[in-house]
C-alpha positions, 0 to 999 in steps of 0.5 A: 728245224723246219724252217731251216731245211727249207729256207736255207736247203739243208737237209735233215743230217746237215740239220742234226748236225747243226743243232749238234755242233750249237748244242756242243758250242753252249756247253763249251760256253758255259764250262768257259765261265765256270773255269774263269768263274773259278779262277777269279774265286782263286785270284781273290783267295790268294789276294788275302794271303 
């Protein structure tokens, strides 16, 4: 955090909200796969039926 506030001139808010925005973009990463991860499971059932 350090290094960000002083290489690119960001406060400690502007630095907050960065690490808030990065945190909220993995956990919508993650949910994104579990939900296609699932969808494929869903796929494959219905193949068989």
């Amino acid at each position: 955090m350090i290094r960000i506030h002083y290489e690119l001139n960001i406060n400690l808010e502007g630095i907050d909200a960065i690490f808030h925005l990065l945190n909220r973009i993995e956990n919508l990463e993650l949910e994104l796969l579990t939900v296609k991860n699932k969808l494929q499971a869903f796929d494959i059932e219905h193949d068989f039926i």
